[in-house]
BAVOKE-829855 format. One line per 4 residues: their letters; for each residue y, x, z of C-alpha. Coordinates in Angstrom, 3 decimals. Each point is the difference from the previous one (the first is absolute). Layout:
BAVOKE-829855
A) Y:X:Z ~ ... $
end
This chain:
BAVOKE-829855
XXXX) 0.000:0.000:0.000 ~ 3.464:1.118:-0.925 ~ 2.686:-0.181:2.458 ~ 3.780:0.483:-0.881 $
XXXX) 2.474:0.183:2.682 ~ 3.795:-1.369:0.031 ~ 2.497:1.241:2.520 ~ 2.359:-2.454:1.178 $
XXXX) 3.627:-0.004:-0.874 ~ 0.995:-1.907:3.256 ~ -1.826:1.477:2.488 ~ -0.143:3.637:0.554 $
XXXX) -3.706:1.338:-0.119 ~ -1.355:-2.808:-0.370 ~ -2.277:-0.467:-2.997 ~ -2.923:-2.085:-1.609 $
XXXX) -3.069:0.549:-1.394 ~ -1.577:-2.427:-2.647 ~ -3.178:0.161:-1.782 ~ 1.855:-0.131:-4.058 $
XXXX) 3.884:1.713:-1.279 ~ 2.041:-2.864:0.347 ~ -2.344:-2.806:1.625 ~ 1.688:-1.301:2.688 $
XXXX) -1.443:-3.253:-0.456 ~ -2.407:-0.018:3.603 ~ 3.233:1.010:1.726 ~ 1.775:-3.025:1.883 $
XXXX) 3.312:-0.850:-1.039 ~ 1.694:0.929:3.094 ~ -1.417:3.125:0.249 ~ 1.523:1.108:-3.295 $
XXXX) 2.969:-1.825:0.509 ~ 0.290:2.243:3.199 ~ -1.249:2.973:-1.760 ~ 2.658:-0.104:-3.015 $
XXXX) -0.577:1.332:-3.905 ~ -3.025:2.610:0.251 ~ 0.365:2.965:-0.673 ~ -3.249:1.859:-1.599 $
XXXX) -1.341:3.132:1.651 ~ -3.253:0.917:-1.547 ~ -3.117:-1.751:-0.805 ~ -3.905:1.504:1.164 $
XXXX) -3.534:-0.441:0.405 ~ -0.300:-1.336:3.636 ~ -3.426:0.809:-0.093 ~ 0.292:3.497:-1.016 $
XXXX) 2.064:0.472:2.450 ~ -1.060:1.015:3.876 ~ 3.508:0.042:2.026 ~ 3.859:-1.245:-1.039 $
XXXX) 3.080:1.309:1.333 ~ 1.028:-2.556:3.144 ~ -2.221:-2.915:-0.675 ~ -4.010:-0.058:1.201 $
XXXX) -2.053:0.328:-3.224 ~ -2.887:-2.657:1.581 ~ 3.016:-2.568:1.126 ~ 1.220:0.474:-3.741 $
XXXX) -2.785:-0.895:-1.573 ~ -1.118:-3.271:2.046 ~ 3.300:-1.410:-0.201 ~ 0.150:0.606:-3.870 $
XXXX) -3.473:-1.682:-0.359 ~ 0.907:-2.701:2.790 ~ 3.256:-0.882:-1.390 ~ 1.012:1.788:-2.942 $
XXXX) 2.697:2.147:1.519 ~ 0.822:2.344:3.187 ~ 3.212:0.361:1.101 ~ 0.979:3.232:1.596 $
XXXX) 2.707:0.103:2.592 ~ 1.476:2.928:2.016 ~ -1.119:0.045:3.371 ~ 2.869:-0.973:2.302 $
XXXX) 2.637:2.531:1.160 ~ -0.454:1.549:3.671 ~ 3.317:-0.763:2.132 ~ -0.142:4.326:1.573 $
XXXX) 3.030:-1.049:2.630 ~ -2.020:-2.940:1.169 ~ -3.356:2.303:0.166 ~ 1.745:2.441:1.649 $
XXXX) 1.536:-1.805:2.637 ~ -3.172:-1.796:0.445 ~ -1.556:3.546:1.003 ~ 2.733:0.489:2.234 $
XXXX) -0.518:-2.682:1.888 ~ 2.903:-1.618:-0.777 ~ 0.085:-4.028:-0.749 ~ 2.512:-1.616:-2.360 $
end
């Protein structure tokens, strides 16, 4: 199975995997309405491949056969004051 992936052009590392170039039909609407005009990175064999960049290769490939799609999202930002503070022993 090919897989091509689109970066978003709303959200910042944010980007979507689909099993065709330009088949966004399994995709909801509001997804891609939230995910704005796709941008295409590169297209590959999933299964040739054994690892990808950010996103777990296994979780990739069930979604894509489950739904037609994965969206990959960056993992949320760490607040370093509040961690810190929080080591000190200090409550907000």
């Amino acid at each position: 199975m090919l897989c091509a992936v689109y970066k978003s052009s709303r959200k910042a590392d944010t980007y979507l995997f689909v099993k065709k170039r330009d088949c966004f039909e399994d995709v909801p609407v509001a997804l891609m309405d939230m995910f704005g005009v796709p941008q295409l990175v590169m297209v590959f064999p999933i299964a040739k491949r054994e690892s990808l960049g950010m996103a777990d290769i296994h979780k990739v490939r069930a979604a894509m056969e489950d739904k037609g799609y994965y969206l990959q999202i960056p993992p949320p930002q760490v607040n370093l004051l509040a961690e810190h503070k929080r080591s000190l022993g200090i409550k907000d």
